[in-house]
VOMI-940198 format. One line per 10 residues: for each residue x, y, z of C-alpha. Coordinates in steps of 0.2 Angstrom, whole numbers, padded with zeros to 4 digits. Last residue first. Layout:
BEGIN
X,Y,Z | ...
END
This chain:
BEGIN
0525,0620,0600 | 0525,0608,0613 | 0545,0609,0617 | 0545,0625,0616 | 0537,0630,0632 | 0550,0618,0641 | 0563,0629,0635 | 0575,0624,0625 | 0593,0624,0628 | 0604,0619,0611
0619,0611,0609 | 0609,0604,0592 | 0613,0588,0594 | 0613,0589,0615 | 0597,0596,0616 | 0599,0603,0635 | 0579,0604,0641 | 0574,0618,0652 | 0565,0617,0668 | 0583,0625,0678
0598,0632,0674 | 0607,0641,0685 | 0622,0630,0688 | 0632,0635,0704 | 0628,0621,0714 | 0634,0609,0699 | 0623,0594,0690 | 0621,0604,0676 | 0639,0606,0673 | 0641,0589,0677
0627,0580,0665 | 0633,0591,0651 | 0650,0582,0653 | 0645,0567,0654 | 0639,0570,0636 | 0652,0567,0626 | 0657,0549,0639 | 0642,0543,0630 | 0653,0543,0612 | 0642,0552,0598
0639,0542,0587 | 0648,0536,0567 | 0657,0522,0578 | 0642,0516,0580 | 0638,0509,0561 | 0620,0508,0559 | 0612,0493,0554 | 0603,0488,0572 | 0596,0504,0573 | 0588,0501,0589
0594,0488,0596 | 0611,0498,0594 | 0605,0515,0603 | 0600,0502,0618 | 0615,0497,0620 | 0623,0514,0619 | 0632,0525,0606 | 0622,0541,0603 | 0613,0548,0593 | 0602,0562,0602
0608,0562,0620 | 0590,0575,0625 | 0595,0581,0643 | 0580,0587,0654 | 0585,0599,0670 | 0579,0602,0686 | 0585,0614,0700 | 0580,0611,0717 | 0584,0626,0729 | 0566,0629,0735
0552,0640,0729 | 0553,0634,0712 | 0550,0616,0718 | 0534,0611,0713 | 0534,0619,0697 | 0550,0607,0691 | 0543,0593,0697 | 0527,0596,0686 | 0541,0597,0671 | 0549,0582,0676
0534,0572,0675 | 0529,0579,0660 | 0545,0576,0651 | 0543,0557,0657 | 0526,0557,0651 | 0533,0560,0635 | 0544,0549,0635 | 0534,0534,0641 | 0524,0536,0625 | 0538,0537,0612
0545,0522,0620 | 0530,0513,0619 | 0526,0520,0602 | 0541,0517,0593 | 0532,0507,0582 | 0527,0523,0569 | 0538,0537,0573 | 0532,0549,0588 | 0544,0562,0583 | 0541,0575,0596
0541,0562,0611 | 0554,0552,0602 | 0567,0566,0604 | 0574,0559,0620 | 0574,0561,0636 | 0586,0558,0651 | 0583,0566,0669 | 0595,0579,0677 | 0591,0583,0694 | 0601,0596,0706
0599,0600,0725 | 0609,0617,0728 | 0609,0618,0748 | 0602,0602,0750 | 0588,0598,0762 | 0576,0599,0746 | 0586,0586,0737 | 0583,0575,0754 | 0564,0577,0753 | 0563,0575,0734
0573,0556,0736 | 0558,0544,0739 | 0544,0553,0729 | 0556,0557,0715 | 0563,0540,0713 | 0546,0534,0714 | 0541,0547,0700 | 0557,0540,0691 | 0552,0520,0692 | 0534,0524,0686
0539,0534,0670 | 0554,0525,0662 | 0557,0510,0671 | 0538,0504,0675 | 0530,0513,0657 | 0542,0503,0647 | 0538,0487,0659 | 0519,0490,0657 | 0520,0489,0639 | 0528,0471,0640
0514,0467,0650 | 0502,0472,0639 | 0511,0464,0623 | 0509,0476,0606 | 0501,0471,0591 | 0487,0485,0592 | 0503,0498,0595 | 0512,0493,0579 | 0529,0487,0586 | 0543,0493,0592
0543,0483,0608 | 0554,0492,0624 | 0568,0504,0622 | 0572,0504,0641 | 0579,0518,0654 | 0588,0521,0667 | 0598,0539,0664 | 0588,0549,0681 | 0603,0556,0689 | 0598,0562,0705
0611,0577,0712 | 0614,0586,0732 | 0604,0572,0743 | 0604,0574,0761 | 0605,0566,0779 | 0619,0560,0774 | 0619,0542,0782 | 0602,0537,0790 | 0591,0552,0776 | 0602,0541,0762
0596,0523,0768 | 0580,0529,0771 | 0578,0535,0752 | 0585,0519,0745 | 0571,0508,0757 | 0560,0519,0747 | 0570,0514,0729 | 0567,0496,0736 | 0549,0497,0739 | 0548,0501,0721
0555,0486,0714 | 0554,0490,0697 | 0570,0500,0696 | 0580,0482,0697 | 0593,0484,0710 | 0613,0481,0713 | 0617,0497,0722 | 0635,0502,0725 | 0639,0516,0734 | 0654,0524,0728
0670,0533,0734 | 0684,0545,0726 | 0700,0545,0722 | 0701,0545,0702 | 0708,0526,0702 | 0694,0522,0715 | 0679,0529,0702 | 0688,0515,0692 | 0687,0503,0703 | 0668,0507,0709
0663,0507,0688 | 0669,0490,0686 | 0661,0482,0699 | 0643,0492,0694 | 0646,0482,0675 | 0650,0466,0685 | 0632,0470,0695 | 0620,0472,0683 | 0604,0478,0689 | 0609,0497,0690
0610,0511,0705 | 0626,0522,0707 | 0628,0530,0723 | 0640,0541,0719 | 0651,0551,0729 | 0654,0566,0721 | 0674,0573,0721 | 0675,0580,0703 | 0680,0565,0696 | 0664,0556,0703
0655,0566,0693 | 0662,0563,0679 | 0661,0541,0684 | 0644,0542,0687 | 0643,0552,0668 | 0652,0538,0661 | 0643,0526,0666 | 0625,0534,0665 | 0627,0536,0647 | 0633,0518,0642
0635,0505,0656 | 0635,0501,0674 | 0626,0517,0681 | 0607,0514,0674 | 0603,0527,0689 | 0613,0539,0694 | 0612,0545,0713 | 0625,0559,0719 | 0633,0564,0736 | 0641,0583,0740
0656,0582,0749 | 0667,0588,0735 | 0659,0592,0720 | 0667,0605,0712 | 0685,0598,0714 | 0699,0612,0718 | 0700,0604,0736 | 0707,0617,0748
END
């Protein structure tokens, strides 16, 4: 009998060929997922599938660019044709976008913060909530961030798109109570990613948490027998909030 936790169950992680969603594809896959790991680039999902091979389990690659939304419904189909279930969604893809006071701020490049980070989840919801549902312990984990609470001057397309991010998953969260779909918001913090470096182009990395930290997290809530549900893991502070809390 396999000791690994996640035998036969199937995982989608989103922003998979770098950073946060990398390392936690690759945890999951450790612990006998397979992983369908969804990101643009394709050398970085190459890299992840041979590693994900070294461990002894399988992946799905999927070379795709969230903002085509009839691709992440085609994604649905192609999960309900071959499993005919989804156990764990991953929801790490995200951008920083423009920092930059909000009246100097492009329209378009507005849209393609609220397109990844809002839009791109709800259609990942829409397409893959059926198939977490025919699970016997479907999991999600999204990705936040403390910008929501903060809303620092410039950061406001990010700040926004968090926020309705964390409304998005807590809407989820109360329209699946009755069923075995357990959701769960992570907040990295700190942490050493592309998009961490853009952003505080000065600071010196190796003074951040590593991504492969928080893997970790991502699996234990990513397990059947995790509990936790509508609460929001602040990885900092190792602390669980409840959603309640996080307006106040």
């Amino acid at each position: 009998m396999s000791s690994k936790r996640l035998e036969g169950r199937v995982a989608v992680v989103t922003g998979a060929s770098r950073g946060i969603g990398y390392y936690a594809a690759k945890k999951l896959a450790e612990e006998g997922a397979h992983v369908i790991a969804i990101a643009r680039t394709v050398g970085g999902l190459e890299e992840l599938d041979d590693e994900i091979q070294k461990v002894g389990s399988s992946a799905t690659l999927v070379p795709l660019d969230l903002t085509d939304f009839d691709a992440i419904d085609r994604l649905g189909a192609a999960i309900f044709e071959r499993w005919k279930k989804l156990d764990i969604l991953v929801g790490n893809a995200g951008i920083l976008g423009p920092t930059s006071p909000l009246g100097h701020i492009d329209p378009k490049k507005f849209d393609d913060v609220m397109a990844v980070n809002v839009t791109a989840n709800w259609r990942l919801i829409r397409s893959l909530d059926p198939l977490l549902r025919q699970s016997d312990a479907g999991r999600t984990v999204f990705l936040t961030s403390s910008a929501p609470r903060k809303c620092r001057a410039y950061w406001g397309p990010y700040s926004i798109s968090k926020a309705a991010l964390e409304a998005l998953v807590r809407t989820y969260v109360h329209e699946t109570k009755k069923t075995n779909v357990k959701s769960m918001l992570i907040n990295p913090g700190p942490t050493r990613t592309g998009m961490r470096a853009k952003a505080m182009p000065g600071e010196d990395p190796m003074t951040l948490h590593h991504p492969s930290e928080l893997a970790e997290h991502i699996l234990q809530f990513s397990l059947p027998t995790n509990e936790e549900n509508g609460r929001l893991f602040d990885f900092p502070t190792q602390e669980l909030r409840d959603f309640e809390q996080l307006t106040s």
